[in-house]
VOBA-964065 format. One line per field, with one value per residue (C-alpha): x, y, z; residue number from 1. Coordinates in Angstrom, 1 decimal, padded with zeros to 4 digits. Layout:
# residues N
u: (X_...) $
v: (Y_...) $
w: (Z_...) $
i: (NUM_...) $
END
This chain:
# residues 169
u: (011.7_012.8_014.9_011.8_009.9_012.5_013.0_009.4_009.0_011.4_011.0_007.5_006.2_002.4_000.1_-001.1_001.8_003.3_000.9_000.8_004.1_004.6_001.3_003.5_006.7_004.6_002.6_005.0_007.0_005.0_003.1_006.1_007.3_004.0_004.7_008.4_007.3_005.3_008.8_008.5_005.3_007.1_005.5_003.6_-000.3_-002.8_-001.5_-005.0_-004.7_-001.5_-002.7_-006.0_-004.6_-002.0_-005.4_-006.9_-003.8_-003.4_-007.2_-006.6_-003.4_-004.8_-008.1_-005.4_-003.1_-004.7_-007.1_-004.7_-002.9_-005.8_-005.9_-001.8_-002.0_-004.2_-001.2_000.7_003.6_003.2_002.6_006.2_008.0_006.2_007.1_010.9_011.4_009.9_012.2_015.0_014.5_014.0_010.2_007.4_005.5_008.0_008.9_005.3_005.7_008.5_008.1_005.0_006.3_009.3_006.6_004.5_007.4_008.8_005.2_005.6_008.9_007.1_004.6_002.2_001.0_000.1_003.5_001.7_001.2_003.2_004.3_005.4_002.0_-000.2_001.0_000.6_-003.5_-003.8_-002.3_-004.6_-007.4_-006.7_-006.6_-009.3_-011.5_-010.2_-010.9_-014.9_-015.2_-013.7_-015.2_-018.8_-018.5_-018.4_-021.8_-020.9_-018.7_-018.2_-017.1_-013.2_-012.8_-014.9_-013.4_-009.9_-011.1_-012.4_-009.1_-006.7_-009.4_-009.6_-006.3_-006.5_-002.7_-003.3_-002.8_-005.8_-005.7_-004.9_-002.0_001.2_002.0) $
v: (-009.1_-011.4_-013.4_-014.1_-014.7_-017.5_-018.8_-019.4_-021.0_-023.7_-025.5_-025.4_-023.1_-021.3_-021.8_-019.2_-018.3_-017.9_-015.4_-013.5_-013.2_-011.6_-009.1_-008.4_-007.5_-005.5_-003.6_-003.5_-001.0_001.6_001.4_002.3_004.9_006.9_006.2_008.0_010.4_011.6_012.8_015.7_016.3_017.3_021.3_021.2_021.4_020.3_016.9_015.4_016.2_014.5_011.0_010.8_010.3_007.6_005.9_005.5_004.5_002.1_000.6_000.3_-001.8_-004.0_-004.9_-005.8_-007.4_-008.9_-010.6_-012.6_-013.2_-015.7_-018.2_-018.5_-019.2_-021.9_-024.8_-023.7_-025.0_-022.5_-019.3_-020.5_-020.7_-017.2_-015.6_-017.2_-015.1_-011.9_-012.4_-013.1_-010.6_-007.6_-006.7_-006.8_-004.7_-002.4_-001.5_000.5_001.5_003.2_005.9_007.1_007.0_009.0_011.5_011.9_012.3_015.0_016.9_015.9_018.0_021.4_021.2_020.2_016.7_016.8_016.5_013.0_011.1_008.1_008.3_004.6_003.0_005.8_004.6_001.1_002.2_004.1_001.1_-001.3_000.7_000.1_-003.4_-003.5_-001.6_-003.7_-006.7_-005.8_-004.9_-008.7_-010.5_-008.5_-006.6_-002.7_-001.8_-003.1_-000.1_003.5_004.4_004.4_008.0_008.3_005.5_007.1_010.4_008.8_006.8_010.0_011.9_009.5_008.9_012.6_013.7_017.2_019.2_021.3_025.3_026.3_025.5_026.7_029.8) $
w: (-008.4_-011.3_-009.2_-006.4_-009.4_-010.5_-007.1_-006.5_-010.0_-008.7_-012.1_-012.8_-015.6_-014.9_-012.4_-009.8_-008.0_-011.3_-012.5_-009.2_-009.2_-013.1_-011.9_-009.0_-010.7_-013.2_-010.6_-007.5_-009.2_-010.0_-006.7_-004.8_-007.2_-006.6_-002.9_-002.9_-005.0_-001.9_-000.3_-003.4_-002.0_001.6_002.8_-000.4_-000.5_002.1_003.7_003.4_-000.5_-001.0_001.0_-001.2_-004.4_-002.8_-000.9_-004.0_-005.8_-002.9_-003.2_-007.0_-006.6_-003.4_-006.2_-009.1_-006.9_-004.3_-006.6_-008.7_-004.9_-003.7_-005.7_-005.6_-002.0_-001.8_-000.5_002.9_000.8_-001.8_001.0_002.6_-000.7_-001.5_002.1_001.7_-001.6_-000.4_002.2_-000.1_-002.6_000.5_000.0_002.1_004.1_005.1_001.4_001.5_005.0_004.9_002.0_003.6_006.9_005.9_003.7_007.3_009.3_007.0_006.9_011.1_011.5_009.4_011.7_008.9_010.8_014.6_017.1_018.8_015.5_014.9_011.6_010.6_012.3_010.3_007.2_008.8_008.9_005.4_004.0_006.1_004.9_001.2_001.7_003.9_001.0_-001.7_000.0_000.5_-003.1_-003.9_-001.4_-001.5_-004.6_-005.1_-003.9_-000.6_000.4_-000.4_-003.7_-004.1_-003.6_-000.9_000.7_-000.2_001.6_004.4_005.3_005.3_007.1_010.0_010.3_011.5_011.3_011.2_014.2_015.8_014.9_011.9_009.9_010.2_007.7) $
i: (1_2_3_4_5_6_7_8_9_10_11_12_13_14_15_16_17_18_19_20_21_22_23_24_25_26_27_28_29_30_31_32_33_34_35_36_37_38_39_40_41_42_43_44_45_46_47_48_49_50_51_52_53_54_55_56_57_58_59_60_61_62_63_64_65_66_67_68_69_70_71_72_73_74_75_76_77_78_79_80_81_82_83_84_85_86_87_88_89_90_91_92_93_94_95_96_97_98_99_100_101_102_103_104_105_106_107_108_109_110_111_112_113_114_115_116_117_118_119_120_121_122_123_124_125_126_127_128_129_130_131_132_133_134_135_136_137_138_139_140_141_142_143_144_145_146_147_148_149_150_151_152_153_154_155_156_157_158_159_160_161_162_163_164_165_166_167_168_169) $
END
C-alpha cells in the first residue's frame, strides 16, 4: 500500500488523491482482516449472523472511504494513475471478493449455504450492497435509507444463501 501510495504521489505532496490514499492504507487493512477472519467463522453459528456484522462493517468502511474517494477522482488523469497503482500494488476488487467467496464456499461444502448459490458473485452483491448503502447516505444523507443495521440485515437476507428445510445437524 505504501508503495501505491508513493507511486501515485509522483512528486506532488497533498491534495486529494493524497489523502485518499493515506485513509486507504489506514482503513484497507483492517477491512480485509475482518473479511478473512470470516474463514474462522466456517460451520460456526447461523450464516446470516456471521454476514451481518461484515455488511455493516462493509457499509461503515464504503461511508469512510468512499467519501474522501470523490473528490480524489475528479481528473481522468488522476483515476488512471490511481487504477495503474491498484493494479501495481495487487488490490482491487478481488482482494474483498475473494475472502468472502472462499468463507461462502466453505459454509457451501457443510451444507450450511444452498448447493445452487454462486459463491464469488454473492459476495460480489453483499459487497455491492454496502456501497450501494453508503453511497445513499452521502449522496442523500442517512434518513434516505434504512438504518445501517437494517440495511446490513436486509443485504445478507436477500442474498438468500441458505438452503430451504432446515439446517443441517
Amino acid at each position: 500500500m505504501l508503495e501505491m501510495a508513493l507511486a501515485l504521489r509522483d512528486g506532488r505532496p497533498g491534495g486529494s488523491v493524497d489523502h485518499f490514499l493515506a485513509l486507504l492504507q489506514y482503513r484497507l487493512p483492517f477491512w480485509l482482516s475482518v473479511l478473512h477472519g470470516l474463514s474462522e467463522r466456517v460451520g460456526l453459528g447461523r450464516v446470516a449472523d456471521n454476514l451481518v456484522p461484515i455488511a455493516r462493517a462493509g457499509i461503515a468502511y464504503n461511508l469512510e472511504v468512499q467519501s474522501a474517494a470523490l473528490p480524489a477522482f475528479t481528473s481522468p488523469n488522476e483515476t488512471v494513475r490511481f487504477r495503474e497503482a491498484l493494479r501495481e500494488a495487487g488490490l482491487g476488487p478481488a482482494a474483498e471478493v475473494v475472502p468472502l467467496a472462499a468463507y461462502l464456499e466453505g459454509e457451501r461444502r457443510l451444507g450450511r449455504v444452498a448447493a445452487g448459490v454462486d459463491p464469488e458473485a454473492s459476495a460480489r452483491l453483499l459487497l455491492a450492497g454496502c456501497f450501494h448503502r453508503a453511497c445513499l447516505e452521502m449522496f442523500v444523507g442517512a434518513d434516505a435509507a434504512p438504518s445501517l443495521e437494517a440495511s446490513a440485515e436486509e443485504i445478507v437476507r436477500e442474498l438468500r444463501l441458505e438452503p430451504a428445510g432446515p439446517p443441517p445437524g
